[in-house]
N, CA, C and O of each residue as an XYZ file, in Angstrom:
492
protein
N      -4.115     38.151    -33.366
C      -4.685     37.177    -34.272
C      -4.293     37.583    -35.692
O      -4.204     38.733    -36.124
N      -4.085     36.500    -36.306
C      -3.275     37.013    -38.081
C      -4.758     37.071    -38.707
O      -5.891     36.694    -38.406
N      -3.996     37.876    -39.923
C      -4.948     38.018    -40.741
C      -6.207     36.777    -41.527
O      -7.401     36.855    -41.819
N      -5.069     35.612    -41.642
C      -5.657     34.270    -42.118
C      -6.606     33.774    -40.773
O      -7.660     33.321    -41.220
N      -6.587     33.730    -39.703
C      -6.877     33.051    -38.756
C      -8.399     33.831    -38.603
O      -9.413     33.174    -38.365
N      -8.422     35.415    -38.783
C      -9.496     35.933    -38.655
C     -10.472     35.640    -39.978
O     -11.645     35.334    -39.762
N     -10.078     35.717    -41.083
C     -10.418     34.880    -42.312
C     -10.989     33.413    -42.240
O     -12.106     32.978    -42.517
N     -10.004     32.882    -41.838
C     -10.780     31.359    -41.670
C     -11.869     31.428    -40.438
O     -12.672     30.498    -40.518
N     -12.057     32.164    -39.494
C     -13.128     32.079    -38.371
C     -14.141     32.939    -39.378
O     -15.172     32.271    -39.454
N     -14.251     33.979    -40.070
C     -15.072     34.242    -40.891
C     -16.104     33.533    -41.610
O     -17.320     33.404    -41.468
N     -14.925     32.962    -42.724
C     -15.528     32.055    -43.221
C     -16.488     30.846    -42.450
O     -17.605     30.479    -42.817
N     -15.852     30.438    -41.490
C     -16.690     29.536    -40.506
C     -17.718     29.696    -39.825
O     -18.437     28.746    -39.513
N     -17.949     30.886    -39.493
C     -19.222     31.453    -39.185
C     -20.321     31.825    -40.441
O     -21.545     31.714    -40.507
N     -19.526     32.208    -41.187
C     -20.367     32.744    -42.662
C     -21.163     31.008    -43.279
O     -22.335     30.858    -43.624
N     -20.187     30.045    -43.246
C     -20.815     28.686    -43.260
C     -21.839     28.178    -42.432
O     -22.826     27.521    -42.760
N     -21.373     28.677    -40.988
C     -22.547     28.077    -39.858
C     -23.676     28.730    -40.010
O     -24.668     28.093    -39.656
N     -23.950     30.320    -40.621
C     -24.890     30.734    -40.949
C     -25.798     30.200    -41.655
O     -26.967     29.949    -41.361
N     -25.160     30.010    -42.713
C     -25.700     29.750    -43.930
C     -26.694     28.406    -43.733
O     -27.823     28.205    -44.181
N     -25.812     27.543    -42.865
C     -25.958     26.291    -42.991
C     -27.013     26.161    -42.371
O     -27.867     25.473    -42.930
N     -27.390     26.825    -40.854
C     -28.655     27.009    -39.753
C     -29.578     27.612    -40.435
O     -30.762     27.294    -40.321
N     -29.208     28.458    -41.148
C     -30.718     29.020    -41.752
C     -31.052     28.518    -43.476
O     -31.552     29.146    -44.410
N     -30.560     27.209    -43.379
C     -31.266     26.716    -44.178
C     -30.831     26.965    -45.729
O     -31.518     26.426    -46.596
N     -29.445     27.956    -46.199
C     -29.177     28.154    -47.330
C     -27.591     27.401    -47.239
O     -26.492     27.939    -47.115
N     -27.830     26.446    -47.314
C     -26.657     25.208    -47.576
C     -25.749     25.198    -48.623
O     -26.349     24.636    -49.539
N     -24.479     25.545    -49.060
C     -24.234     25.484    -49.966
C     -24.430     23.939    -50.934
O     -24.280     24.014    -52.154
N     -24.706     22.829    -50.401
C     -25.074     21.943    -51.000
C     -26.650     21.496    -51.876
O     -27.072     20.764    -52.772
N     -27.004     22.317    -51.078
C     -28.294     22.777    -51.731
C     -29.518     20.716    -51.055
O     -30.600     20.279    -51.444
N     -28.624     20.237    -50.135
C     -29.260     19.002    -49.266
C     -29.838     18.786    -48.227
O     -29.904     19.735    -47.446
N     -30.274     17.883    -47.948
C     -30.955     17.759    -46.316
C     -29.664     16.952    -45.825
O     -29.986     16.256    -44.861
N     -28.783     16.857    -46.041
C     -27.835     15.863    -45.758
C     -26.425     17.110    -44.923
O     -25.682     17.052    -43.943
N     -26.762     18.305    -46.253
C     -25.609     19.401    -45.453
C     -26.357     20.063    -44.151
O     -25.652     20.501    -43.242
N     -27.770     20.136    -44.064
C     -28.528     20.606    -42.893
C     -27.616     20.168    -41.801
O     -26.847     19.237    -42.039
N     -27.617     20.975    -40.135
C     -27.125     20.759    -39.468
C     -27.878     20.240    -38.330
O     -28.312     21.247    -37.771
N     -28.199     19.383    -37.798
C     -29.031     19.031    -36.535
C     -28.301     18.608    -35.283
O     -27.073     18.671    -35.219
N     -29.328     18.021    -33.925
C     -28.253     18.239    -33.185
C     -27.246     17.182    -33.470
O     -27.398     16.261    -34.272
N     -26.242     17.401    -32.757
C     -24.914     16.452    -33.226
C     -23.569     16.721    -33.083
O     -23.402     17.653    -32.297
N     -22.542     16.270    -33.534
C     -21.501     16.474    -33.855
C     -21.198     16.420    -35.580
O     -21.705     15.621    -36.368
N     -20.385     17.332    -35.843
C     -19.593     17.103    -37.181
C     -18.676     17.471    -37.553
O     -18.380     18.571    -37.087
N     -17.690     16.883    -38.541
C     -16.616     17.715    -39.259
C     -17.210     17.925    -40.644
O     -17.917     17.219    -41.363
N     -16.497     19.557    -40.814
C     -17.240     19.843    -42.020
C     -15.645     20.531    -42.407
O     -14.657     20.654    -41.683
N     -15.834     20.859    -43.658
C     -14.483     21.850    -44.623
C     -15.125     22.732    -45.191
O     -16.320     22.684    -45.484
N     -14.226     23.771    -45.423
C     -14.637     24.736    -46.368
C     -13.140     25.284    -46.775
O     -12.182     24.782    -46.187
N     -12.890     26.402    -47.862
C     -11.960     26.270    -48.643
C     -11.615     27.985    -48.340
O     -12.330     28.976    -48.487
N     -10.437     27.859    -47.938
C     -10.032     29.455    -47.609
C      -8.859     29.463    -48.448
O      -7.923     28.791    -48.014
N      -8.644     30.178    -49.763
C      -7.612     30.207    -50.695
C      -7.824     29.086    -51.185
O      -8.891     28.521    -51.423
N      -6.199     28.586    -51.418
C      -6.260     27.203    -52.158
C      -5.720     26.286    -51.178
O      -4.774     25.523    -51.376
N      -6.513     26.435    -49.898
C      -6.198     25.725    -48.168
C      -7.578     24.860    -48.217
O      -8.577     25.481    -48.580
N      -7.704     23.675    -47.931
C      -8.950     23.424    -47.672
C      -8.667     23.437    -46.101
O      -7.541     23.284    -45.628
N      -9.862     23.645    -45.327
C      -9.813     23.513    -44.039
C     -10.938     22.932    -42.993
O     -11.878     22.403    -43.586
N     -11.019     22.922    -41.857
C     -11.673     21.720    -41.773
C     -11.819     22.682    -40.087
O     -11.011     23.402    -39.500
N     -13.398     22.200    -39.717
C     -13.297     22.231    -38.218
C     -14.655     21.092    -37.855
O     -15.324     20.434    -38.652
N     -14.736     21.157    -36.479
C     -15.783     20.425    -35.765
C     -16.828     21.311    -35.542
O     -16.749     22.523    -35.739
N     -17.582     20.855    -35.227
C     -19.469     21.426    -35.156
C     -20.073     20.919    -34.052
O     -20.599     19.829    -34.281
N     -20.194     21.320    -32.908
C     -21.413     20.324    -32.252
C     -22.869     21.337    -31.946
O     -23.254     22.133    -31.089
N     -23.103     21.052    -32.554
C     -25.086     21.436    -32.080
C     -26.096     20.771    -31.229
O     -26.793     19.829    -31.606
N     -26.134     21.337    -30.011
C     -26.758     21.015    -28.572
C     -28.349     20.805    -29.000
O     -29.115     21.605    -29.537
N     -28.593     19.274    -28.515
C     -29.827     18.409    -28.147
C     -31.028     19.536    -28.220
O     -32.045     19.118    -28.773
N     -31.081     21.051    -27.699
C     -31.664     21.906    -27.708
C     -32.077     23.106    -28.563
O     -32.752     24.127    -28.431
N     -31.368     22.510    -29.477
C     -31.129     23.489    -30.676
C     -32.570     23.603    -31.478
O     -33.247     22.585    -31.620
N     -32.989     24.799    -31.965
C     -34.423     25.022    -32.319
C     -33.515     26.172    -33.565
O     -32.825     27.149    -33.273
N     -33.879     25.535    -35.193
C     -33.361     26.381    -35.833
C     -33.950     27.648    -35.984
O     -33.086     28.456    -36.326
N     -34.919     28.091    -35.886
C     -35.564     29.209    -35.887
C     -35.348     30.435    -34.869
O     -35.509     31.650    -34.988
N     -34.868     29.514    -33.704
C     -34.508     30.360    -32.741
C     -32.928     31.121    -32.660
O     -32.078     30.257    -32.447
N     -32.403     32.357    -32.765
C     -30.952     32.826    -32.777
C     -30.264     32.250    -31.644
O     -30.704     32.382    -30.502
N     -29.276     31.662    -31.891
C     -28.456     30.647    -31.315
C     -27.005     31.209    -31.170
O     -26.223     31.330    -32.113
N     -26.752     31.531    -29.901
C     -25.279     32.029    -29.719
C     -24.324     30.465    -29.977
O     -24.559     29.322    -29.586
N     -22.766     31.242    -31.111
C     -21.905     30.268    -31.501
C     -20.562     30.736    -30.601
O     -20.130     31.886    -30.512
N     -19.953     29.380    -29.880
C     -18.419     30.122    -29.577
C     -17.342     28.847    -30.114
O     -17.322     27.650    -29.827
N     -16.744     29.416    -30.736
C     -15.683     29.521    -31.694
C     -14.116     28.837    -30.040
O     -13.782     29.540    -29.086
N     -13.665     27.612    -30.296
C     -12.779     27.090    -29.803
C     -11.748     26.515    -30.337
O     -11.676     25.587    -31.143
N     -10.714     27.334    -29.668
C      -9.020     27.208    -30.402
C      -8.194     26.121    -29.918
O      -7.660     26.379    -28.839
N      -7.899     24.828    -30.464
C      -6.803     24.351    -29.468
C      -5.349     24.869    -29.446
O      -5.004     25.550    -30.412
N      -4.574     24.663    -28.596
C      -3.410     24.838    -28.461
C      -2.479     24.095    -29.448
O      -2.936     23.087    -29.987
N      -1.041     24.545    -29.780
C      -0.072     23.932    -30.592
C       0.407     22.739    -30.504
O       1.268     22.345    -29.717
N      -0.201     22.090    -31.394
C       0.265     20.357    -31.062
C      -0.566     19.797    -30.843
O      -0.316     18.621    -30.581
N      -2.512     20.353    -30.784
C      -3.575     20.162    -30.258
C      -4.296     19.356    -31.372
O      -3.615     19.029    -32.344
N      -5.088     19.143    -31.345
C      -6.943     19.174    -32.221
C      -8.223     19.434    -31.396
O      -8.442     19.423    -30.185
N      -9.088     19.702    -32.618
C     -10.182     19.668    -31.678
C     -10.581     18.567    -30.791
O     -10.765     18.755    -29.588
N     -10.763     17.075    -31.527
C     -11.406     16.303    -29.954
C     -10.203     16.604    -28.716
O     -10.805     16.669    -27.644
N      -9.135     16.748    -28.573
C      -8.114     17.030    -27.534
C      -9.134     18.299    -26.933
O      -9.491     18.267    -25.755
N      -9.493     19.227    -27.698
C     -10.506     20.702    -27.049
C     -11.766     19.925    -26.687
O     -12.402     20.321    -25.710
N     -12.089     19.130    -27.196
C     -13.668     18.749    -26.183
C     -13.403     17.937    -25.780
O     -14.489     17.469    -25.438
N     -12.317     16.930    -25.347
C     -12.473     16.353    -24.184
C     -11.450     17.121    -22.846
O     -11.416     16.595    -21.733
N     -10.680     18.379    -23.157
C      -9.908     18.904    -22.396
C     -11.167     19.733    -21.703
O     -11.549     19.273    -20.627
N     -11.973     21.113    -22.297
C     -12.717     22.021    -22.322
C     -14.340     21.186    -21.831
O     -14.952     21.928    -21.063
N     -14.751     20.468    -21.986
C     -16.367     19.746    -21.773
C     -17.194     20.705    -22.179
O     -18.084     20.994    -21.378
N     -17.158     21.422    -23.426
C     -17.246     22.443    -23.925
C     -18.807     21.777    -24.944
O     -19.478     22.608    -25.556
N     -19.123     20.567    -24.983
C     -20.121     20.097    -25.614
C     -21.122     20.213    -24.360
O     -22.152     20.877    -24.249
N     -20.410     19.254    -23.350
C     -21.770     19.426    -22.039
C     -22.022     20.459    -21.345
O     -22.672     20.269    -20.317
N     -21.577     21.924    -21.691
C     -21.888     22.872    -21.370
C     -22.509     23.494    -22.515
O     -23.069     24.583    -22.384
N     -22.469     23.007    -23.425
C     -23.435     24.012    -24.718
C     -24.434     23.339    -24.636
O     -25.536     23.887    -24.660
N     -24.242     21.326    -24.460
C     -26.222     20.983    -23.793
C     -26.999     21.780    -23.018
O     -28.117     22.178    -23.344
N     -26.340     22.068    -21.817
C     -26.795     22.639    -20.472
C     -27.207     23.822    -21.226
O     -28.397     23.854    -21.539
N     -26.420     24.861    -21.604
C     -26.767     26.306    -21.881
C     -26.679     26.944    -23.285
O     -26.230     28.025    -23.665
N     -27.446     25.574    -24.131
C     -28.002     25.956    -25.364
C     -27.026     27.157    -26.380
O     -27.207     28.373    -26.438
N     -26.153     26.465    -26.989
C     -25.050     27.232    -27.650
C     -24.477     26.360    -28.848
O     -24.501     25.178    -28.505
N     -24.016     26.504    -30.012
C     -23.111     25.965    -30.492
C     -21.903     26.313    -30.332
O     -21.516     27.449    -30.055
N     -20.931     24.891    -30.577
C     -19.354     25.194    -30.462
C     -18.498     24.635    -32.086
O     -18.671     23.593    -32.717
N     -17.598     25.768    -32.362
C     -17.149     25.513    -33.021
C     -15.423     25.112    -32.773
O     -14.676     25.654    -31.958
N     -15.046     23.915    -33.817
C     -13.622     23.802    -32.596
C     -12.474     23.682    -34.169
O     -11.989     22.609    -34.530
N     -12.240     24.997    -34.889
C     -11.438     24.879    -36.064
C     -10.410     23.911    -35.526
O     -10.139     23.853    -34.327
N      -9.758     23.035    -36.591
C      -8.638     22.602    -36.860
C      -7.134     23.528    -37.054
O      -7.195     24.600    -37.656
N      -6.101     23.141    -36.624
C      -4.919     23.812    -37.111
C      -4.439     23.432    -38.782
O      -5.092     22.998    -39.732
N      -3.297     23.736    -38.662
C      -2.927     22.723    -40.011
C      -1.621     22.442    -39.260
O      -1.291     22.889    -38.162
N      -0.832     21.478    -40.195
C       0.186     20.513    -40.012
C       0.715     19.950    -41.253
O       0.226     20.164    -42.362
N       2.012     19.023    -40.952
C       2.559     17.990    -41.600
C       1.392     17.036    -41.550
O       0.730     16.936    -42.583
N       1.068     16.368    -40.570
C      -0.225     15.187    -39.524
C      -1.650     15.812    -39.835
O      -2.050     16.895    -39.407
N      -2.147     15.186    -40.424
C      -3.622     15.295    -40.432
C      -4.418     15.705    -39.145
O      -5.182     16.658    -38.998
N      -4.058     14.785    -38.297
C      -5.175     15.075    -36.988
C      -4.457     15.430    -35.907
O      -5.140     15.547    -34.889
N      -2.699     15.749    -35.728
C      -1.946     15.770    -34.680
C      -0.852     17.006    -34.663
O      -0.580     17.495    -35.760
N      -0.423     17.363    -33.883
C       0.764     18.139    -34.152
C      -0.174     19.377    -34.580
O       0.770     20.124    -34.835
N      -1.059     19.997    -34.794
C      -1.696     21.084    -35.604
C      -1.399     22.149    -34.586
O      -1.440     22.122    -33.356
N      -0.921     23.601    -35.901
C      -1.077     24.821    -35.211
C      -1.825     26.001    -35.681
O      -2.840     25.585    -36.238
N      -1.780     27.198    -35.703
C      -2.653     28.367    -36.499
C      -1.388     29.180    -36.587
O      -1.341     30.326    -36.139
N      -0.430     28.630    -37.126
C       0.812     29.386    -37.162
C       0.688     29.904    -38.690
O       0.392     28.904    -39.344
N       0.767     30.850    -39.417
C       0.326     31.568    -40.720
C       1.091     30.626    -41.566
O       0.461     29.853    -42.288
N       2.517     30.606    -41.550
C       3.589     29.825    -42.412
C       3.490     30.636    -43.452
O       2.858     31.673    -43.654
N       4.438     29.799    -44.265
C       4.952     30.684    -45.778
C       3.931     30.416    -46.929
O       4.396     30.682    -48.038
N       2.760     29.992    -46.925
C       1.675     29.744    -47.720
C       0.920     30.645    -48.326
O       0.576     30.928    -49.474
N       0.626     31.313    -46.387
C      -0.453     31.990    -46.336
C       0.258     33.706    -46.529
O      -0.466     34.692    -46.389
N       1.493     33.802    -46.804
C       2.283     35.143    -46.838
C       1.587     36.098    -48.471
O       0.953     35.596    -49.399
N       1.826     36.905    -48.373
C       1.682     37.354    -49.936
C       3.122     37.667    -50.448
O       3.821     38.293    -49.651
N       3.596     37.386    -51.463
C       4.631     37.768    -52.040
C       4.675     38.723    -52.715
O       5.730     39.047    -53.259
């Protein structure tokens, strides 16, 4: 796993934290997370980046809530990972959140990979 890739899952967890226990960086009831689906961003360098959220029907914020973190494949996105994986109707069943980062690309929603590229290099 590259260095950026462990960075951006960082950050994404450091957000889902934040966000479940109530210290939002928006400071809204609107950034609160309930159950659901969502796309949310957050900004790793000068990358904005983007993943999916789903929080199971069962979700009790008070209660510690195991998160698992889902990668699609090259050329993937996330809804391609939850409707490939059924990775939502198993976090209903057994009370979990899933997180399903985005790649990046040329294509907004298609073609995406976690390939580092010449962006993310240091010179």
């Amino acid at each position: 796993m590259t260095p950026s890739i462990r960075l951006f899952i960082a950050l994404i967890l450091f957000a889902l934290g934040a966000i479940l226990c109530g210290q939002n960086f928006a400071q809204s009831d609107e950034a609160k997370l309930r159950a659901g689906e969502y796309t949310r961003t957050l900004r790793v360098g000068d990358l904005e980046r983007r993943y999916r959220i789903y929080i199971p029907a069962k979700y009790i914020a008070t209660k510690p809530t195991p998160v698992v973190v889902v990668f699609h494949g090259g050329g993937g996105n996330p809804e391609s990972m939850i409707r490939l994986t059924g990775m939502n109707a198993k976090a209903d069943e057994s009370g979990f959140i899933v997180v399903y980062p985005f790649g990046t690309g040329k294509l907004a929603n298609s073609l995406l990979t976690f390939n580092g590229g010449d962006r993310l290099r240091s010179t």
